[in-house]
N, C-alpha and C positions, 0 to 999 in steps of 0.2 A: 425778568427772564425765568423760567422752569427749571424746575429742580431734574425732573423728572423725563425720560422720554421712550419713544420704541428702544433705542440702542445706547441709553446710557451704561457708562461702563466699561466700553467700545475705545480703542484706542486707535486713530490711525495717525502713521508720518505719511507723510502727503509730500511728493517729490514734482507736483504735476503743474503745469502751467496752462495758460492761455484757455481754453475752453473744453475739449474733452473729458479732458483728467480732473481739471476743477470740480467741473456737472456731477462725474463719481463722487468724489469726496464731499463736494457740497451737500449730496442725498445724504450723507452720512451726518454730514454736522447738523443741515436742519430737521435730522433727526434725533439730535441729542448726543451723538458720539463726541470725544475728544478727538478733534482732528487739527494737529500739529501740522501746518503749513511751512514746509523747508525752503527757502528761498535762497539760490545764490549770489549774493551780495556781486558787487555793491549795489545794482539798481533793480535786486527781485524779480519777482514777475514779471514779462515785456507786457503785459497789458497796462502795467501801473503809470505805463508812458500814454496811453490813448484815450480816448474819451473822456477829456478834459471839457466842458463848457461852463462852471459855477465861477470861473474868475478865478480859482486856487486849485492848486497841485493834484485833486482830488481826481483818482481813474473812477468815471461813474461802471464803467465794465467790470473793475477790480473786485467793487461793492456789488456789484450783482451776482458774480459768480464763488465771493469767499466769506459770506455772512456764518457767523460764528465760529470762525476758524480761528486758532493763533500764529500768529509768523514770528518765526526765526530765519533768521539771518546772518550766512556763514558764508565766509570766503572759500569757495567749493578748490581753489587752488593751494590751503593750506593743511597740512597734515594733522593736525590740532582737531581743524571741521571735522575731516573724515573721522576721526577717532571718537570725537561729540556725535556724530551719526551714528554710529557703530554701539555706541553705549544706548542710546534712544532705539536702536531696532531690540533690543532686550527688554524697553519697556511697553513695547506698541503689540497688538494683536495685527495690526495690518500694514502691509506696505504699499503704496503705489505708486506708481510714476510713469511719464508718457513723455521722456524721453527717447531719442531715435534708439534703437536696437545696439548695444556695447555699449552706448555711454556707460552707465548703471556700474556694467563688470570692469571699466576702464578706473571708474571711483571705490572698485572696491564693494560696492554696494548692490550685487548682483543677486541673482534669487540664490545662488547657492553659499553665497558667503553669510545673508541674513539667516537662511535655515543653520550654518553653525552655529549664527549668535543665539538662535533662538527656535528649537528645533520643530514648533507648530507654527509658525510664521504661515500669516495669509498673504502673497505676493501679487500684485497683478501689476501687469507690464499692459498700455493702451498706447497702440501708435497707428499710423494709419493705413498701413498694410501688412503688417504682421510679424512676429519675431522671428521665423521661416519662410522658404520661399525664395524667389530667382529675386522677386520684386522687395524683400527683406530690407535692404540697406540704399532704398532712394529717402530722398526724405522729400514728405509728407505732411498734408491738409486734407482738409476736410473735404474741398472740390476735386483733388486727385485721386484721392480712394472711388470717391464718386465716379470718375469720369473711368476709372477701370473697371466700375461693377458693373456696367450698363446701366447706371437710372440715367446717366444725362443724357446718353443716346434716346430717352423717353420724352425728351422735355423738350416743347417749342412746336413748329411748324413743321409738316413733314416733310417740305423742299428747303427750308432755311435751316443755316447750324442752330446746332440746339443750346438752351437757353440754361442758366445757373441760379437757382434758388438763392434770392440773399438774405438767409439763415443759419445758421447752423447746425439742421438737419441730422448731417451726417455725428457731428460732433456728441452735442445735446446729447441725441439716442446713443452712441458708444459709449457715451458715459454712466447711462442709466442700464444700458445691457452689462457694463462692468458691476456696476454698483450693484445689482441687480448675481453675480456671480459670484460676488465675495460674501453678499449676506449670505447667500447657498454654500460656500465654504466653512462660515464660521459654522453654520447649523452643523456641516458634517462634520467639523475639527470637535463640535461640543459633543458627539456623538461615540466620535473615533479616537480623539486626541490628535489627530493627524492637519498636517498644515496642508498647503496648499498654493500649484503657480499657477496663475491663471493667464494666458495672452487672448487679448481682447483686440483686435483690429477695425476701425474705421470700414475697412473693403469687405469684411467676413458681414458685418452688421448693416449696412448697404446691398449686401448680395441678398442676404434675408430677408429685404422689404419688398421682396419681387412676389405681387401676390396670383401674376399668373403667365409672366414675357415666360421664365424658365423654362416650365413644365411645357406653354405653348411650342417653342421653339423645338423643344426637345420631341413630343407629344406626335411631332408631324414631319417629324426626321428632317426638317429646317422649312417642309414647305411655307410656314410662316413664319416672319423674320420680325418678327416685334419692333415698331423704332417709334418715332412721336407722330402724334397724329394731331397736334395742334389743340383746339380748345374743347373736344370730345372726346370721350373714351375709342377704343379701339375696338374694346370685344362685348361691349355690352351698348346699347341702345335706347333709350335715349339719357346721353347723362355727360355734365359738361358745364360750361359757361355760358349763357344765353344772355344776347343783348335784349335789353327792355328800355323802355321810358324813363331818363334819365339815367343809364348805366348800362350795370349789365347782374346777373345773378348765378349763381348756381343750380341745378336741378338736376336732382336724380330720377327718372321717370323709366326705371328697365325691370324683369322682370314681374313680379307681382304688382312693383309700383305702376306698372302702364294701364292697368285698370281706373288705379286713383287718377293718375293723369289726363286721363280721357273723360272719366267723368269731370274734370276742373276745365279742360277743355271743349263741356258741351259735345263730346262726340263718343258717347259709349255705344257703335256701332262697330270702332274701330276693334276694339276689344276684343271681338271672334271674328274679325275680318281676315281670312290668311295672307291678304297680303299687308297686315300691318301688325301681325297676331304674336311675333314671335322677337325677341333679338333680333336674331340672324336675319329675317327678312327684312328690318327695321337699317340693320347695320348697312345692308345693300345697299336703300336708297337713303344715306343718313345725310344727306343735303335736302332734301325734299321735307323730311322728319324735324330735322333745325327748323325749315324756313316756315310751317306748319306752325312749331311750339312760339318761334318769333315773332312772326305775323299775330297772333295772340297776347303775347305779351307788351307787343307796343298799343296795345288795344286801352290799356289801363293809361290813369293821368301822372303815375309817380311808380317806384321799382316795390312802394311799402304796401301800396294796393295790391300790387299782384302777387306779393309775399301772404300776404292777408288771405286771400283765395286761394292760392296754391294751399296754406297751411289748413284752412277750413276742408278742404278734399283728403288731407293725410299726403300731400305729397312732398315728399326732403329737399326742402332747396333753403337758400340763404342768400344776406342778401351780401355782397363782395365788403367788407370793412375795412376803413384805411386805420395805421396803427395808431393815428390820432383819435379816429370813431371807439377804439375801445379800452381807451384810457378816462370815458366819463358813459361807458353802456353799463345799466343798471345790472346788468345779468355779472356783468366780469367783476362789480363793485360789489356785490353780494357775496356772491361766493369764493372771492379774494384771488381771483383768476387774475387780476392786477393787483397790484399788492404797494401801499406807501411804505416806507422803510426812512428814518430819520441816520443820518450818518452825521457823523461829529462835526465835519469840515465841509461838506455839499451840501447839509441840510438836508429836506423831505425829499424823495426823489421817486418815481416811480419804477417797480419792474413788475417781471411776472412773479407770481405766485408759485408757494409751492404746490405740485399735483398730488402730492400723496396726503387725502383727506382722513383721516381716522376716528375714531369714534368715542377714543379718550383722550385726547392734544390736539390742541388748535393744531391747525396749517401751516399757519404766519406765525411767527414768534418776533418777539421785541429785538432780533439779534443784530450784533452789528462785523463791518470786515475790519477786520486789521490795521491798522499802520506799519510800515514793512521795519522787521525786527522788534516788533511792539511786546513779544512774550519772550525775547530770551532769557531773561533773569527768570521769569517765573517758571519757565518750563526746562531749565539748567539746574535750578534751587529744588523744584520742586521734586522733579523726578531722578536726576542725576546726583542730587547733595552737592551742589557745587555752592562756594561759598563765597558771601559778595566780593573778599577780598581777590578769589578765582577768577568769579565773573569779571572783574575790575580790571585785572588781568588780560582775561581773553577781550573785551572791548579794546584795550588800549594798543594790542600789540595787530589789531584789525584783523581778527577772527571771527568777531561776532560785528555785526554792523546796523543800523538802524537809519529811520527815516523819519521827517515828518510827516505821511503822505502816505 
C-alpha cells in the first residue's frame, strides 16, 4: 500500500451508506484520505447483507464501494456512541452522511452541532431530494430522485412507460458531484479558514444532466414537450442504436459526422442534398434515415466488420457490450477500467476501476474494505487516547460492536 497520495492527510467520518455516500467517500479514500467509516451496529452497512455468492458471509457490493476505509461500529442508541462521535468530529476535517433530512440533528450530530465541536468543519449532507423543499422529508433512492427530474420520462419507447436504467446513475454521479464539492471546500477553508455545509441531492444532480429536454421545453414556451423517443435521439439525426448482422450497435452520424457517414455509406451526394443535408430535415423523415443506415449495416457478415468500416471513415459508433464482454476486453484490462482487487475472505474479485487517472499514483491501489468494527481499537486508541482497558470496556458493555464479515 502507498505511503503517499492526492489527499493524504485528509480526514473524513463517513456516516454514509449503501451507494451514494459511499461513491463520495470512497473518491476520497482511494485517494489516500483517512476515511473513518461509522457504522451502526449491530449489523452496519445494509449492503453488508447483499451480494453474497463466494459461499461466505462476504458483501462483494460492500468490497466494491468501501476499499481502504476503516469501520467502526457503535450502538447509534447509546449515549456513550454519540459522545465517541462527538470527540471523532474534533478530529476529522470532514463530515458526511446521507442519511434522510433530521436523522443527523435527532443524533445530535447535525451541521450545526459539529461546527461547535469543530469550528471549520467540512459538512455535506447527500440525500435524494434535498435537505429543503415540499419534497424534503419523502424518503429516497436513486430511481425516485430520477423519476421527479424528468430523465425517466426520456427513457424507452415513445407510446410505452418508460424504462429504468439498472445502474446506479443517479447514485454513482451524486457522489462524485459531492466528492467533487467538498475537495472545493477544503481548497476554500485552506484559503479562508472557514468551514463549510454542503447539501448535495440525487434530484438537483439528475436535473443537471439534461443536456438540452430544459432549455428545449423552455426555449419554445412548451411548443416542444421532450419525452422518449425510443432507440434514437430526438433532436439530432442520425444517432442511436442500429440493428446490424448479428446485434445491434451504436452510431453517431449527426452534424459534421454526416459527411463521414455518407462517405462509409458510399453515398456522398447525400451530403449537400437539401433534403438530406441538415438535422432537422434528417429528423423529419428519421424512419427512412434508420432504414437507409440499416439496410447497409445488415450488408456486412458480423457487427465487428461494419465497426471496422464505420471506424475507417471516422465515424463514433460501438459495438453494444454485455458486462460479461468487458471483464476480459483488452482496452478495460489495460488501462484498469476493470480492476482485480484480492479481499481476505471472497478472494480475487472483479470491479470497476478507479476513473481518476493521475500522473503521479497509480489508479488501483492494493487497497482492501473493512470487516465491520474491524478499526475500533485503532481508531478509539489512536486518535481519542482511549485505552485498551476503556476500549475493553466499551466492547463489553456493547457500545462498540464488531463482525466477521
Amino acid at each position: 500500500m502507498i505511503q503517499q497520495h492526492l489527499l493524504t492527510g485528509i480526514r473524513v467520518l463517513d456516516f454514509t451508506r449503501v451507494l451514494a455516500g459511499p461513491t463520495c467517500t470512497r473518491m476520497f479514500a482511494e485517494c489516500g484520505a483517512e476515511v473513518i467509516k461509522v457504522e451502526s451496529g449491530p449489523d452496519g452497512d445494509m449492503v453488508r447483507k447483499i451480494s453474497k455468492f463466494r459461499g461466505n458471509d462476504r458483501s462483494l457490493y460492500l468490497i466494491q464501494q468501501n476499499l481502504n476505509k476503516k469501520s467502526v461500529c457503535l450502538d447509534f442508541r447509546k449515549p456513550e456512541s454519540i459522545a465517541l462521535l462527538r470527540e471523532l468530529v474534533a478530529q476529522c476535517d470532514v463530515v458526511v452522511e446521507n442519511f434522510r433530512p433530521g436523522v443527523m440533528a435527532k443524533l445530535g450530530l447535525a451541521y450545526a452541532d459539529c461546527k461547535a465541536i469543530k469550528e471549520d468543519i467540512v459538512y455535506c449532507s447527500i440525500s435524494a431530494l434535498g435537505q429543503s423543499g415540499e419534497l424534503a422529508a419523502k424518503p429516497g433512492y436513486d430511481f425516485i430522485a430520477q423519476a421527479y427530474s424528468g430523465v425517466t420520462s426520456l427513457i424507452g419507447e415513445r407510446d410505452e412507460p418508460p424504462y429504468l436504467p439498472l445502474l446506479g446513475l443517479g447514485d454513482v454521479s451524486t457522489g462524485v458531484h459531492a466528492a467533487f464539492g467538498i475537495a472545493a471546500a477544503l481548497l476554500h477553508r485552506a484559503r479562508t479558514g472557514l468551514g463549510q455545509y454542503l447539501d448535495i441531492a440525487l434530484l438537483d444532480c439528475y436535473y443537471h444532466y439534461h443536456e438540452a429536454a430544459v432549455h428545449t421545453c423552455s426555449g419554445t414556451r412548451g411548443a416542444v414537450k421532450p419525452t422518449r423517443s425510443g432507440r434514437h435521439f430526438s433532436y439530432v439525426c442520425p444517432a442511436g442504436v442500429f440493428r446490424a448482422n448479428g446485434g445491434s450497435i451504436v452510431l453517431i452520424g449527426f452534424l459534421h459526422h454526416w459527411a463521414d457517414l455518407c462517405a462509409a455509406l458510399g453515398r456522398p451526394e447525400l451530403v449537400a442534398d437539401p433534403g438530406w443535408a441538415t438535422d432537422q430535415v434528417r429528423l423529419a423523415k428519421v424512419d427512412e434515415v434508420v432504414g437507409m443506415i440499416e439496410a447497409w449495416l445488415m450488408k456486412f457478415p458480423d457487427i465487428d466488420s461494419a465497426i471496422a468500416t464505420l471506424d475507417g471513415h471516422g465515424v463514433p459508433c460501438a459495438p453494444i457490450l454485455s458486462v460479461e464482454q468487458t471483464l476480459t476486453h483488452p482496452h478495460f484490462i489495460e488501462r484498469g477500467t476493470v480492476r482485480t482487487v484480492h479481499d481476505r475472505l471472497a478472494g480475487d474479485i472483479q470491479i470497476p476501476g478507479m476513473p481518476i487517472k493521475g500522473s503521479t499514483y497509480p489508479a488501483n491501489n492494493d487497497y482492501v474494505a473493512p470487516l465491520l468494527g474491524e478499526h475500533n481499537a485503532e481508531v478509539l486508541s489512536g486518535l481519542l487516547g482511549k485505552s485498551e482497558g476503556e476500549i475493553a470496556a466499551l466492547t463489553a458493555s456493547g457500545v462498540l460492536m464488531s463482525a466477521a464479515s
